[in-house]
C-alpha positions in Angstrom: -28.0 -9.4 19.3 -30.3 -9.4 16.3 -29.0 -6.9 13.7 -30.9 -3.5 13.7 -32.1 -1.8 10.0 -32.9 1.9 11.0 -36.0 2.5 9.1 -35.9 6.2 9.2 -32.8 6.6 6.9 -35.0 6.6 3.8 -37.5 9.6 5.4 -34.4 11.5 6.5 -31.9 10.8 3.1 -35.1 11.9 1.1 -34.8 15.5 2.3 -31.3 15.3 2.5 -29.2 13.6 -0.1 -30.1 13.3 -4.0 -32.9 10.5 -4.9 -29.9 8.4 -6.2 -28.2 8.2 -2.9 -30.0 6.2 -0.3 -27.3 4.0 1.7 -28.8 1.4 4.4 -26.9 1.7 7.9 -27.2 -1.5 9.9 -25.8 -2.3 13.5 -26.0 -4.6 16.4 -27.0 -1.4 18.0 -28.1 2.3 16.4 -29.1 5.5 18.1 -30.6 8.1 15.7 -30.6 11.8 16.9 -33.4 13.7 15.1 -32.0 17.2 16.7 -28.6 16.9 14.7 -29.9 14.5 11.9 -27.1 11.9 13.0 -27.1 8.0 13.6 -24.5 6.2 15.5 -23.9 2.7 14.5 -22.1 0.4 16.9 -21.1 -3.2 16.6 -20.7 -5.0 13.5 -21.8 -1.9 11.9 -21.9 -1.3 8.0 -23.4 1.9 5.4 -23.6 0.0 2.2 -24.8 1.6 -0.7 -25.5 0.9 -4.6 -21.5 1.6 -5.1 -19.7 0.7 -2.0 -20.1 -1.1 1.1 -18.5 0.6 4.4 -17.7 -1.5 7.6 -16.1 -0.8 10.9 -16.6 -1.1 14.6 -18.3 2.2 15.0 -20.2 4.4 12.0 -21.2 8.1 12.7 -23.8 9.1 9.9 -24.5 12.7 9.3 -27.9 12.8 7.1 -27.5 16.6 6.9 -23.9 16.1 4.5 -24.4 12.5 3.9 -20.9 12.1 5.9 -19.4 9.1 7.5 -16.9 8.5 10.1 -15.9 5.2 10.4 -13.5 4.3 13.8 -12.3 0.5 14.5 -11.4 -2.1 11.9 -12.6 0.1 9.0 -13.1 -1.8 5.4 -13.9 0.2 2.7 -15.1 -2.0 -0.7 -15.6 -0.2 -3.8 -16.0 -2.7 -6.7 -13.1 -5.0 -6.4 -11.0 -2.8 -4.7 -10.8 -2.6 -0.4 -8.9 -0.4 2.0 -8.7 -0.9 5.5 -8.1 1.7 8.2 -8.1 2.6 11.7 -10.3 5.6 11.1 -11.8 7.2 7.8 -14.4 10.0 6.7 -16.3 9.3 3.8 -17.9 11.8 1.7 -21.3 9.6 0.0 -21.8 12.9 -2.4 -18.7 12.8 -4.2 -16.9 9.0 -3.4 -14.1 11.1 -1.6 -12.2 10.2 1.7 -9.7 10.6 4.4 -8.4 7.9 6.3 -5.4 7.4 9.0 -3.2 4.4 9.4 -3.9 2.6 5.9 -3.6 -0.7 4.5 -4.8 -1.3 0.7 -3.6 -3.2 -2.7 -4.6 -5.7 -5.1 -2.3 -8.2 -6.0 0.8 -8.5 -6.4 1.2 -5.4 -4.5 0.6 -4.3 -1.0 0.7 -1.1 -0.1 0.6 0.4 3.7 0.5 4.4 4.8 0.6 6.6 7.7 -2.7 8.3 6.2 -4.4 8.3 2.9 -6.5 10.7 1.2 -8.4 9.8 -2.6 -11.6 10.0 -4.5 -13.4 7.1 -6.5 -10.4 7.4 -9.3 -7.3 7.8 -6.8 -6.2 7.0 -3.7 -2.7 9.3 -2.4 -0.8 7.9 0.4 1.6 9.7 2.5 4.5 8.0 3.9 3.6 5.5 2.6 5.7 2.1 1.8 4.9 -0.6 -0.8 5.8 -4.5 -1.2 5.6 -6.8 -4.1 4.1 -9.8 -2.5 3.0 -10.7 0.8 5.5 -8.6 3.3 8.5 -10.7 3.8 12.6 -10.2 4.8 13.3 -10.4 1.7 10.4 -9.3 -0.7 10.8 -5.9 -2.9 10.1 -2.5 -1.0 10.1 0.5 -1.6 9.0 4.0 0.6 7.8 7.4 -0.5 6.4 10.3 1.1 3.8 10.4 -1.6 2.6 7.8 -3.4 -0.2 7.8 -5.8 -2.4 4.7 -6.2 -5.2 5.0 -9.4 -8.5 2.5 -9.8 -6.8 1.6 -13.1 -4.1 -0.1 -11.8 -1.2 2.5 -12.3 1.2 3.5 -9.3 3.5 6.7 -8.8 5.6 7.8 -6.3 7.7 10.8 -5.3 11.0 10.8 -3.2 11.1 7.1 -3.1 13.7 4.4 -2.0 13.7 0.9 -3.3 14.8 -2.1 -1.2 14.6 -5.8 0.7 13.0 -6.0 3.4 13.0 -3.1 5.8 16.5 -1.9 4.1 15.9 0.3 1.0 19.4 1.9 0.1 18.5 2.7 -3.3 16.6 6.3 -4.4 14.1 6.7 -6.6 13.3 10.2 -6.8 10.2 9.4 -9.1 8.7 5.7 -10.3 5.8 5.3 -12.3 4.1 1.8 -12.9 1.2 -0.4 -14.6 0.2 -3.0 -11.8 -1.7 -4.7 -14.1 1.2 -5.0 -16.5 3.6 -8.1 -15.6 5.7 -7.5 -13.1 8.9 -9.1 -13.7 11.0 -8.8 -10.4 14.2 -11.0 -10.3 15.1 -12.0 -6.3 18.3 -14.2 -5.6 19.6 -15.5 -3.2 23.2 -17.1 -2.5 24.7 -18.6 0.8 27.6 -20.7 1.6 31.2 -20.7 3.4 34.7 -19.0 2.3 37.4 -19.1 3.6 37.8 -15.6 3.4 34.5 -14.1 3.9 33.2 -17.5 6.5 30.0 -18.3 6.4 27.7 -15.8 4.4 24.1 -15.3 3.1 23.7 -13.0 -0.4 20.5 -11.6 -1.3 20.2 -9.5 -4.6 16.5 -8.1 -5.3 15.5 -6.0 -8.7 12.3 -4.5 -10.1 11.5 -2.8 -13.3 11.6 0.9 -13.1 11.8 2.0 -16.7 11.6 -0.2 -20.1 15.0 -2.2 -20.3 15.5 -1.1 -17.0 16.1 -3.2 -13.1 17.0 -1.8 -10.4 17.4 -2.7 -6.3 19.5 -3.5 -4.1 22.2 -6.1 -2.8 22.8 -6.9 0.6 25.1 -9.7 2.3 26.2 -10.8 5.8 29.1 -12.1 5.9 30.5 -13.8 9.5 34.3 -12.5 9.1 33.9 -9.2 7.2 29.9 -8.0 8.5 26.9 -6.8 6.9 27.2 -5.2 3.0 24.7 -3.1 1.2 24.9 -1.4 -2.1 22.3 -0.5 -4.7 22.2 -3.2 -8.3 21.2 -2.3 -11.7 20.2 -4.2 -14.5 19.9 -3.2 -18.4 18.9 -4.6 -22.0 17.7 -2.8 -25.2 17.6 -3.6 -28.1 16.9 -2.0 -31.6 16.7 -4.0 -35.3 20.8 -2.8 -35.1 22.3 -3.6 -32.1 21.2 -4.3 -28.4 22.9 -3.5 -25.3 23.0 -4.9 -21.8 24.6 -4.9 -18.6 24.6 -4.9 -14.7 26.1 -3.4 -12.0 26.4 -4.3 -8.4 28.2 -1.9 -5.8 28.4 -2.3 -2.0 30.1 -1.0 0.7 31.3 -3.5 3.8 33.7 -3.0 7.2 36.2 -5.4 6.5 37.0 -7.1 9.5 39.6 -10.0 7.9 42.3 -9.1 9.6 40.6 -9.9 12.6 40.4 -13.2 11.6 44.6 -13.5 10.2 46.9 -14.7 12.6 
């Protein structure tokens, strides 16, 4: 179906949204409602406008607030930055929203949410988890109830736990970091057979979280003694004196090996 331009937004975002702000709402189909000042956009529907560029299934326009409520495979593009949701409210006034079920990043860092809330400078996610790289079993993680995500590149979180994977054992009460800064995260993996421990898989996985400063977790499976998990930490500094480093790797395991002694 030939894609519809409704020709009365400019009469009706005339009277009711500043000069400056006249978005274009095109649809396979669009029903506009005088009484109300709404339009309903379905199919293939987009509101694009000087600095962004709304899409989703369905678009419900108010003229009167200049509000949008976007339902069904929602992409929101602002500059080079996207989000995608199930459902979001957009404010065209101020650049502000609300969305539910939330997927959003820029590389190397993908970042998923329960629901999101933000502005054109920030974007705060709540329960929200994170992964450095495209999601994996054994890629960086880490969750948080709140985390903040700015336009600049900068990401914080609150009551956070780091991991692999779906398993994050390690907590991170607060974490603060420059995306656009390198990202040096260090993931190893070991595997082999023992005698002692049979056949076993060893994956250790760190990321910065302060300068000098790695941390993550460790975890192992091992076919006579079961599955291990334990936070790791890593550390160097240095001054024009002296320098210090270190690691630490801690675990806890069910030892079955006398299972396996005759």
């Amino acid at each position: 179906m030939t894609r519809l331009l409704v020709s009365l937004v400019a009469i009706f975002l005339a009277s009711a949204l500043p000069a400056r702000a006249q978005p274009q709402l095109r649809a396979d189909a669009v029903e506009a409602n005088d009484k109300d000042r709404t339009a309903r956009a379905r199919g293939r529907a987009e509101l694009r406008d000087t600095d962004f560029l709304l899409t989703a299934d369905e678009i419900l326009y108010s003229y009167a607030d200049g509000r949008a409520t976007a339902t069904g495979s929602v992409v929101l593009t602002r500059g080079a930055s996207r989000l995608l949701a199930d459902r979001l409210v957009y404010a065209i006034r101020d650049g502000s929203f609300t969305a539910e079920r939330v997927r959003v990043g820029q590389p190397p860092a993908f970042l998923e949410a329960a629901t999101a809330t933000g502005n054109r400078k920030e974007t705060v996610l709540r329960q929200a988890r994170a992964t450095y790289g495209e999601p994996a079993p054994w890629q960086p993680t880490w969750t948080a109830e709140t985390l903040v995500y700015q336009a600049d590149g900068k990401i914080r979180t609150e009551n956070s736990r780091l991991g692999v994977g779906h398993i994050q054992p390690v907590p991170l009460p607060h974490f603060q970091r420059n995306l656009k800064q390198p990202f040096d995260a260090d993931v190893s993996v070991t595997a082999g057979l023992r005698r002692s421990l049979g056949l076993f898989v060893d994956a250790t996985a760190l990321v910065p979280v302060a300068d000098g400063v790695q941390a993550g977790a460790e975890a192992g499976m091992f076919t006579n003694r079961g599955l291990m998990l334990g936070p790791a930490l890593r550390y160097a500094r240095e001054d024009d004196t002296s320098s210090v480093t270190g690691s630490l790797r801690t675990g806890a395991i069910r030892d079955r090996s006398e299972e396996h002694t005759s």
